[in-house]
MMTF fields as JSON, N, C-alpha, C and O atoms, coordinates in Angstrom:
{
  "mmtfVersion": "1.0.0",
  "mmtfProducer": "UNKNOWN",
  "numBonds": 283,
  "numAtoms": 284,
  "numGroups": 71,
  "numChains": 1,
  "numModels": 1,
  "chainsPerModel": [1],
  "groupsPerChain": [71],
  "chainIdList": ["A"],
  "bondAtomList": [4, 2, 8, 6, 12, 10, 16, 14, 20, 18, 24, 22, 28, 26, 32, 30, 36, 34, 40, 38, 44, 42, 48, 46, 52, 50, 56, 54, 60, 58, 64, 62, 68, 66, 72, 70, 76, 74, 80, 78, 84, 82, 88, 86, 92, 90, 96, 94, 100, 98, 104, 102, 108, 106, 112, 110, 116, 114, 120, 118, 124, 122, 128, 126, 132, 130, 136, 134, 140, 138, 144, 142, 148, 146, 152, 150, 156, 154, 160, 158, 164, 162, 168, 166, 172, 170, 176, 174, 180, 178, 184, 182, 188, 186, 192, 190, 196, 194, 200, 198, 204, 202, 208, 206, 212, 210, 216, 214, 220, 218, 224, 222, 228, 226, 232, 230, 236, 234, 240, 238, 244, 242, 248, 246, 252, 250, 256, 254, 260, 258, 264, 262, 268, 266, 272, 270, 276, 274, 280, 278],
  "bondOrderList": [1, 1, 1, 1, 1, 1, 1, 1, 1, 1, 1, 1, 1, 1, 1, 1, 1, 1, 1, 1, 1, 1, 1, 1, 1, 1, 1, 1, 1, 1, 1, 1, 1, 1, 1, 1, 1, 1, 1, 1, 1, 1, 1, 1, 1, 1, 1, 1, 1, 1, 1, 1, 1, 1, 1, 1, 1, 1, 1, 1, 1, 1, 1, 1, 1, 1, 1, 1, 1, 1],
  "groupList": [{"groupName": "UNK", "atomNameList": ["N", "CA", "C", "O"], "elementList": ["N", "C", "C", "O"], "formalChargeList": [0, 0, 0, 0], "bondAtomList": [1, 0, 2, 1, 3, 2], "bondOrderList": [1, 1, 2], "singleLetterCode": "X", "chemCompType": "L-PEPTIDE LINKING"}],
  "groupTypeList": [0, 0, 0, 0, 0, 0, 0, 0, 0, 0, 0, 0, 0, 0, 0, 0, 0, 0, 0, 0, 0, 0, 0, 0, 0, 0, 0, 0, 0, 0, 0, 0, 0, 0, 0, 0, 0, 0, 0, 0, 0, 0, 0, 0, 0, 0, 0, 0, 0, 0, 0, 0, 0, 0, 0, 0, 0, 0, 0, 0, 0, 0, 0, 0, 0, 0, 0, 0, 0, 0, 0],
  "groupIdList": [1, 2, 3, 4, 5, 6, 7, 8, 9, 10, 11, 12, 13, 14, 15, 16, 17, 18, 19, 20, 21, 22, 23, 24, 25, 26, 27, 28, 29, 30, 31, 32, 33, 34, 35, 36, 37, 38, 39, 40, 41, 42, 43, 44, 45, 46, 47, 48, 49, 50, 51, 52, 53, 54, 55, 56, 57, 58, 59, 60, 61, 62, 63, 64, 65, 66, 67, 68, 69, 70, 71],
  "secStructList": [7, 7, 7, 7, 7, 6, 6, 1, 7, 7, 6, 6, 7, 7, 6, 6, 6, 7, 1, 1, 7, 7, 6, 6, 1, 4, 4, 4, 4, 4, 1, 1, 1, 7, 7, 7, 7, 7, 7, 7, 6, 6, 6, 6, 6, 6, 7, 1, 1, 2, 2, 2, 2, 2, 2, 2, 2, 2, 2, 2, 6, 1, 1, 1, 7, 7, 7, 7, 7, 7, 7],
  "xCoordList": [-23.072, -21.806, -22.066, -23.086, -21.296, -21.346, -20.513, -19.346, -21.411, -20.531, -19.418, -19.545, -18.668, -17.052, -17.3, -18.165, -16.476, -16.699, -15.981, -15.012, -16.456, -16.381, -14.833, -14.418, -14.41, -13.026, -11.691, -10.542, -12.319, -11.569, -10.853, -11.352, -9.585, -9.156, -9.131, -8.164, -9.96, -10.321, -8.805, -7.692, -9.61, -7.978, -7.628, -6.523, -8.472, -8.073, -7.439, -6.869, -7.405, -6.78, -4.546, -3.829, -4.146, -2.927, -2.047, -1.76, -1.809, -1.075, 0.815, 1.539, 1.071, 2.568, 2.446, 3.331, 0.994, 1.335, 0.68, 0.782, 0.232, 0.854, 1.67, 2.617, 2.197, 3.137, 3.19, 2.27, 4.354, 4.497, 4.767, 5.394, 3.892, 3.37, 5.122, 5.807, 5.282, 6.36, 6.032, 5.701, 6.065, 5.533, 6.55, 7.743, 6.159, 6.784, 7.378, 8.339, 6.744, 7.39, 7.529, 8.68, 6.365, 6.325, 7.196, 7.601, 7.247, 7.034, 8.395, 8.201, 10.202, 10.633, 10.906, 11.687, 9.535, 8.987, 8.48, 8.436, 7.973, 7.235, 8.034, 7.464, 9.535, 10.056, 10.445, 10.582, 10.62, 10.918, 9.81, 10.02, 8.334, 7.256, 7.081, 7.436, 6.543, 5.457, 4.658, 3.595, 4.884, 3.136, 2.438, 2.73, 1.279, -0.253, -0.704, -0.579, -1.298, -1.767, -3.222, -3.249, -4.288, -5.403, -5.447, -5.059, -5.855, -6.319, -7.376, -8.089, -8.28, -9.44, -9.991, -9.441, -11.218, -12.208, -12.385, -12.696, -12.25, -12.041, -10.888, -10.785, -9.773, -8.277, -7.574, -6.641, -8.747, -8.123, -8.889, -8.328, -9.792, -10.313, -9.044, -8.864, -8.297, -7.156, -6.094, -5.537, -5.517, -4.188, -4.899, -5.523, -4.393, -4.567, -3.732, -4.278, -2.814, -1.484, -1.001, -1.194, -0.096, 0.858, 2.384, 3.243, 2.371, 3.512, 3.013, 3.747, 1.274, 0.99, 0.985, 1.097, 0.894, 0.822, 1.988, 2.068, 2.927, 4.369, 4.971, 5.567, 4.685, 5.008, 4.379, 4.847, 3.621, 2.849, 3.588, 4.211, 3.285, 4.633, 5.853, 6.255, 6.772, 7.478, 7.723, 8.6, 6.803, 6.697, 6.429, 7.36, 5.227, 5.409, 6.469, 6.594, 7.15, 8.14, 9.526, 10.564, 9.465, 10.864, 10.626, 11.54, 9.223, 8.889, 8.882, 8.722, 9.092, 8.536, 9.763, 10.036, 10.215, 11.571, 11.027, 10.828, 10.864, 10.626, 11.373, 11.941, 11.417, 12.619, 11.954, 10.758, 12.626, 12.308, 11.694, 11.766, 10.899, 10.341, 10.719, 10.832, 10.862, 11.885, 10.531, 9.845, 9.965, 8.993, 7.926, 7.068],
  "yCoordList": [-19.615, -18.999, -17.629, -17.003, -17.229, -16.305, -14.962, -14.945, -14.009, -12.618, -12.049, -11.685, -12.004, -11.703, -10.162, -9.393, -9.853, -8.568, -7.647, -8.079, -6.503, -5.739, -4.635, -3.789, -4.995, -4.736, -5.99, -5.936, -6.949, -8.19, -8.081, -7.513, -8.653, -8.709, -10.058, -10.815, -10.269, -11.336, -12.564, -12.379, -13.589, -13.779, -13.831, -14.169, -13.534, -13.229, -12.255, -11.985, -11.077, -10.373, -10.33, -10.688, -9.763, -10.159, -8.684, -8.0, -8.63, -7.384, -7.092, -6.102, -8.688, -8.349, -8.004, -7.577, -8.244, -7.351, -5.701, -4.979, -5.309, -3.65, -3.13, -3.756, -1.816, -1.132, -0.358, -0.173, -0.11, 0.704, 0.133, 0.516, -0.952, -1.69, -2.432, -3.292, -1.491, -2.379, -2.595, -1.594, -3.574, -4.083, -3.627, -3.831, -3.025, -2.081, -0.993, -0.677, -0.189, 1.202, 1.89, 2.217, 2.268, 3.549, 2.928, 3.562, 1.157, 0.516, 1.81, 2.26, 2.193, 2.26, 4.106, 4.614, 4.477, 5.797, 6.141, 7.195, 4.396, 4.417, 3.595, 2.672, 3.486, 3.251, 3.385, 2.61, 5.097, 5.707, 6.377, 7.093, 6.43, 6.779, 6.527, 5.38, 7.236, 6.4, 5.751, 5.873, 4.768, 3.499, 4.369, 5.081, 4.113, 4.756, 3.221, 2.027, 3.987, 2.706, 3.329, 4.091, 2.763, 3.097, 3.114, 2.053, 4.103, 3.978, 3.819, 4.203, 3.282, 2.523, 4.071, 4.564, 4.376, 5.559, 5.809, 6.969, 4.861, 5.358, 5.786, 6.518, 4.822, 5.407, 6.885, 7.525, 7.224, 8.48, 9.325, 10.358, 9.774, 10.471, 10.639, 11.827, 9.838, 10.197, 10.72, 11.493, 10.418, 11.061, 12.281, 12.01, 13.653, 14.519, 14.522, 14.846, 14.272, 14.146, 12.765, 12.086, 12.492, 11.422, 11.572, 10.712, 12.556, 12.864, 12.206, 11.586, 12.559, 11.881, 10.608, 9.877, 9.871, 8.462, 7.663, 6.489, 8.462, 7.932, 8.32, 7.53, 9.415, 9.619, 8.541, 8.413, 8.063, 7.309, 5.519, 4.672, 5.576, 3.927, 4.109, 3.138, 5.419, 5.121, 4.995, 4.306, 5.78, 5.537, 4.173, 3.451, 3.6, 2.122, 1.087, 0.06, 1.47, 0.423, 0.656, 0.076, 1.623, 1.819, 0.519, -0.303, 0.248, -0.506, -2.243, -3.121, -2.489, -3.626, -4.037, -3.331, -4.866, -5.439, -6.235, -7.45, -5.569, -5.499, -5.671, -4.723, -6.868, -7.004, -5.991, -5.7, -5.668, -4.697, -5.519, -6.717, -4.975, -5.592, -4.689, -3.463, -5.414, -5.298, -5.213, -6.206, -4.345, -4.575, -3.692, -3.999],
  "zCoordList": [-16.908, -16.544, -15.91, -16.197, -15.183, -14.263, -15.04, -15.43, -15.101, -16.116, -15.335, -14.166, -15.799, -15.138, -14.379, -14.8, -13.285, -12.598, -13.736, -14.359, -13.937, -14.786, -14.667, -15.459, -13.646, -13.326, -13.425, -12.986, -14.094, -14.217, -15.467, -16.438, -15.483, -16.622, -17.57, -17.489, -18.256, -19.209, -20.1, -20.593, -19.874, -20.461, -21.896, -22.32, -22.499, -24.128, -24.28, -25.337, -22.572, -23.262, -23.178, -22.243, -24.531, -24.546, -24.811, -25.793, -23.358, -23.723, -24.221, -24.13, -24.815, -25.403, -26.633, -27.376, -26.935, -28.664, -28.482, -29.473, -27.629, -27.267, -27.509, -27.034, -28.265, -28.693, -26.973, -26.176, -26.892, -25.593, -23.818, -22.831, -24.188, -22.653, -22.344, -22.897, -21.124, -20.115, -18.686, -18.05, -18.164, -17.152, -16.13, -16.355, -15.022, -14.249, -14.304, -13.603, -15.32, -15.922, -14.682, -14.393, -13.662, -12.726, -11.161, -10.186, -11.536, -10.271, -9.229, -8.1, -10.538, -9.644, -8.619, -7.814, -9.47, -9.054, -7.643, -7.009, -7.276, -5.59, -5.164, -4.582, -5.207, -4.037, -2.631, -1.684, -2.902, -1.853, -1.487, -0.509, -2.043, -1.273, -0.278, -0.005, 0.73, 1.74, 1.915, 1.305, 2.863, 2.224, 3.007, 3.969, 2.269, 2.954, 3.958, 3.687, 5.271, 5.946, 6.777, 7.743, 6.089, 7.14, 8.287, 8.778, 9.225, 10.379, 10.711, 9.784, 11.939, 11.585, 12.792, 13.776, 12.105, 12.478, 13.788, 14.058, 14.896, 16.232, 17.094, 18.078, 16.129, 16.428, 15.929, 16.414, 14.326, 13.666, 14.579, 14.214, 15.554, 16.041, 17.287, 17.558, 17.947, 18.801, 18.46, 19.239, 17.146, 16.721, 15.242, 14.216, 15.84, 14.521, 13.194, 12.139, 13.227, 12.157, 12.543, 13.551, 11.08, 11.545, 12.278, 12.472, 12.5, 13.4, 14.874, 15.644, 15.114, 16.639, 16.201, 17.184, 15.02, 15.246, 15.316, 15.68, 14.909, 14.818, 16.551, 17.283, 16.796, 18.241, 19.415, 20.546, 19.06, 19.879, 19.398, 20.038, 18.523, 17.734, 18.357, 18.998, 18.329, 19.104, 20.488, 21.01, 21.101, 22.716, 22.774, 23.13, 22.469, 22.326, 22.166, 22.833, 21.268, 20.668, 21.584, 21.264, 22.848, 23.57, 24.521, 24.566, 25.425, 25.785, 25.388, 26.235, 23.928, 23.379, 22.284, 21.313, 22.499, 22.049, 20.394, 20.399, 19.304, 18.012, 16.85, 16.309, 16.406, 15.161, 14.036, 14.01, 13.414, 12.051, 11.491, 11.765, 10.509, 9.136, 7.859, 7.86, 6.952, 5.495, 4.776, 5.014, 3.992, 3.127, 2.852, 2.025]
}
C-alpha cells in the first residue's frame, strides 16, 4: 500500500464528534472578497498594478461581445 500524502485527510478521521467544528464558519466572510487570480510571469512583467490589468480587460472587452460570468 502506498503511504497516504501527508496533507491528506484520512478517512477514520470523523470530525462530527468535534466540539466546535461548523462547516462553513468563515465561508460567509469571503464573499465579498476579491478572487486572487495568477498572472503568468511574462504577462506580470507588462502590467505594474491591477488597475493596468483591469484597464487593459476593459479595453479589450469594448471590442469583444462577452456574456458575464456568475461565480
Amino acid at each position: 500500500m502506498v503511504d497516504p500524502d501527508p496533507g491528506d485527510m484520512l478517512p477514520e478521521y470523523d470530525f462530527t464528534q468535534m466540539k466546535g467544528v461548523v462547516r462553513g464558519k468563515y465561508a460567509s466572510k469571503t464573499k465579498n472578497h476579491p478572487r486572487l487570480i495568477r498572472i503568468a510571469d511574462d504577462l506580470s512583467d507588462l502590467f505594474p498594478d491591477d488597475e493596468a490589468v483591469n484597464a487593459a480587460l476593459r479595453d479589450y472587452l469594448k471590442g469583444h461581445a462577452v456574456e458575464a460570468h456568475s461565480g
